[in-house]
N, C-alpha and C positions, 0 to 999 in steps of 0.2 A: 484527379487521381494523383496520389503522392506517388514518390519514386520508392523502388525495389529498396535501396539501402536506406530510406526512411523507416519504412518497416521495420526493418531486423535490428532496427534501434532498440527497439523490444524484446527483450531473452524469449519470450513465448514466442511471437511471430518469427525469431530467429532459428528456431527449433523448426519451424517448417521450411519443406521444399519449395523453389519456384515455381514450379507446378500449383502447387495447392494455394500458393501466395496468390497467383497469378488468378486465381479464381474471386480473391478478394480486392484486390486491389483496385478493381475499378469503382466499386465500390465505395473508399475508404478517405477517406478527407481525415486532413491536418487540423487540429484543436488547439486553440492557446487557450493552457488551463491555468488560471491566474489563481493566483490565491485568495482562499475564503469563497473560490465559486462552489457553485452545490450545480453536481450532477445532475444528480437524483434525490426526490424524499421519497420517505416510506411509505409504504402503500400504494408507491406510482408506477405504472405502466411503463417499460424499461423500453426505450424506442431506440437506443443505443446500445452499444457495448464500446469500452474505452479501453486501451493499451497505453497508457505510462512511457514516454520516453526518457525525459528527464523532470518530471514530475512526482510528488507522492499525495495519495490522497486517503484518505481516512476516512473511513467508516464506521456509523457514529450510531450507539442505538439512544432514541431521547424518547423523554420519558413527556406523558403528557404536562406534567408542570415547567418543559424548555429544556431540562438539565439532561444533560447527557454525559459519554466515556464511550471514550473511542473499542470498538472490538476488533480491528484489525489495520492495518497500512498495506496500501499496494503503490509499487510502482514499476520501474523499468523490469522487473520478472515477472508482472502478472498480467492481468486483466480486471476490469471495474464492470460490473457486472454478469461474471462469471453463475451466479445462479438460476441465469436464465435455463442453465442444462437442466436445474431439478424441479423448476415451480411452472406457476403459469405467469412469470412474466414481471414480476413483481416482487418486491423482497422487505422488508420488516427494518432494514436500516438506512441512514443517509450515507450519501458521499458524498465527502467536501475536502477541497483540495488545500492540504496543509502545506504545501512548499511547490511553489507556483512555477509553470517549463510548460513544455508542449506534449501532446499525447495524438494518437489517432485512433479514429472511433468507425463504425463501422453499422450501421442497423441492425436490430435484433434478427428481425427478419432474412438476412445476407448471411448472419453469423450462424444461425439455426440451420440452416439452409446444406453449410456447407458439412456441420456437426453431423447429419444426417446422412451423407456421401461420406463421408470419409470416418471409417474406424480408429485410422489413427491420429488423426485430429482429436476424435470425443476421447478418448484412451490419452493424450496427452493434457486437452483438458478438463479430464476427471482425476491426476494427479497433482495437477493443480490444485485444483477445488479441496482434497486432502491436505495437503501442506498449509491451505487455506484454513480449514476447519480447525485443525493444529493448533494454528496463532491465535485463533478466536477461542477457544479452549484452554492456553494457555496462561494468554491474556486474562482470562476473570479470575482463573486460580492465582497470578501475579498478585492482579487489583485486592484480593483475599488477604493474602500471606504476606504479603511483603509489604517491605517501609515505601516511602513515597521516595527517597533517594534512589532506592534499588530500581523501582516502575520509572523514574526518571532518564536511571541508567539506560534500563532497557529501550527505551522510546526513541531515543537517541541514538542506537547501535541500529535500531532497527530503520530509522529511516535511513543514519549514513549510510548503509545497506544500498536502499534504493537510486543515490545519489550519485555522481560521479567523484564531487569532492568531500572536502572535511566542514563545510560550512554548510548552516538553515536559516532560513531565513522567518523568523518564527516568533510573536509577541507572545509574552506567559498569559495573555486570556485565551488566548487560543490552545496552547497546551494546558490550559487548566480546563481546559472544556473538552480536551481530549483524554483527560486521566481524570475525569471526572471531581475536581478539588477546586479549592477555592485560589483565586489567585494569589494570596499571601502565601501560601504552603511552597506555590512552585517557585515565587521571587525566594524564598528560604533555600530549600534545595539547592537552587540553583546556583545562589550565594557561597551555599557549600563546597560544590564542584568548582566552582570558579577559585575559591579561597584555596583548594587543594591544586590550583593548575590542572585541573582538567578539561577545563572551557574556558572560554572567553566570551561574556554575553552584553551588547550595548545596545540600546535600543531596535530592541528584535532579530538580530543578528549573534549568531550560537557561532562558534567558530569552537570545534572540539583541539585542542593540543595534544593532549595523550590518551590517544582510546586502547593503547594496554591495559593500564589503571582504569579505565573508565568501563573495560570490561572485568574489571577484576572484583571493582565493586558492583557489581550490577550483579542480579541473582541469576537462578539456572535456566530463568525462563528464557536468555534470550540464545542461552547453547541450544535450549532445546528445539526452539525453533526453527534456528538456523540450520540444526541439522538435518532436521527435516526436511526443509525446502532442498538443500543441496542432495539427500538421500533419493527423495523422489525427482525433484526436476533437473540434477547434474545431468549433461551427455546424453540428454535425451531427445535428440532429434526427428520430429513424425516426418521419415523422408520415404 
């Protein structure tokens, strides 16, 4: 069993009472989620549910010829396999872990369980799952409309987001597999931002310098996002 203040390392689990924690907790074991692990593949029976400490993991829909684009990032505010509230168990995307920490996980079954007792649990996380659909809704109108520096920008706000600091630790095949491109396109971008001082990138290590500018050039998708998530899951503790 992890400790109380492991938990609420989590913005989600930190939103709940002791009470209701306490219901999980015996439950709930410590994950090292290292990077490039895969949760989950598609189509697979979800026998877990994962909370993000300082971890981010991405969620990848692939196509049957390999290739895939990421449809959303989760980490320290959410949950990895939050679908299990609307299917029978099983979801249509991977997850695989783009910037490697610790998370804890919980059985489907333990998680279901308690979603079922408590209203304000399912109510807290069904506006999750909204902020959720958001990014992933967002995200393909980006991948659409916008230049590959702009989807660069945003991928980059959005993970330091989930992070605690200014650095990822992240190879361009892997963000090429997560915005769906070849990896020449993202060493060019990248090149870009770095030549403007807005990152610093050496052998798979992003260290962002100025995410003012680095939000200035990124398009709307990532305001729009962000406001969401803060709109629906700011100060909302299920206590």
């Amino acid at each position: 069993m992890i400790a109380l203040a492991d938990a609420r390392r989590n913005h989600l689990l930190n939103a709940l009472s002791e009470s209701i924690l306490d219901r999980w907790l015996p439950d709930m074991e410590r994950v090292d989620m290292s990077l490039g692990a895969v949760l989950y593949e598609a189509a697979e029976k979800l026998d877990y549910v994962y909370f993000p400490i300082n971890a981010v993991v991405s969620l990848l829909y692939v196509m049957e010829s390999g290739a895939s684009a990421e449809i959303a990032v989760v980490g320290n505010e959410g949950i990895v396999g939050i679908f299990l509230l609307l299917g029978d168990g099983s979801t249509t995307s991977r997850a695989l872990v783009q910037c490697g920490g610790e998370g804890v996980r919980i059985p489907a079954r333990d998680f279901k369980r308690v979603l079922n007792r408590s209203a304000l649990v399912l109510h807290l996380m069904m506006r999750y799952t909204q902020a959720l659909i958001t990014q992933m809704a967002q995200t393909a109108v980006c991948n659409r409309h916008h230049s590959l520096d702009q989807q660069l920008c945003r991928w980059l706000l959005l993970s330091l987001d989930r992070l605690p600091g200014n650095e990822l630790i992240m190879t361009q095949k892997l963000i090429a597999n997560m915005l769906g491109v070849r990896r020449e396109r993202v060493h060019e971008a990248a090149r870009k931002l770095q030549d403007a001082g807005l990152i610093h990138y050496s052998r798979g290590h992003i260290s962002v310098l100025n995410r003012k500018q680095l939000e200035r050039r990124s398009c709307e998708c990532y305001v729009t996002v962000k406001r969401e998530y803060d709109r629906l899951l700011a100060n909302l503790p299920a206590r």
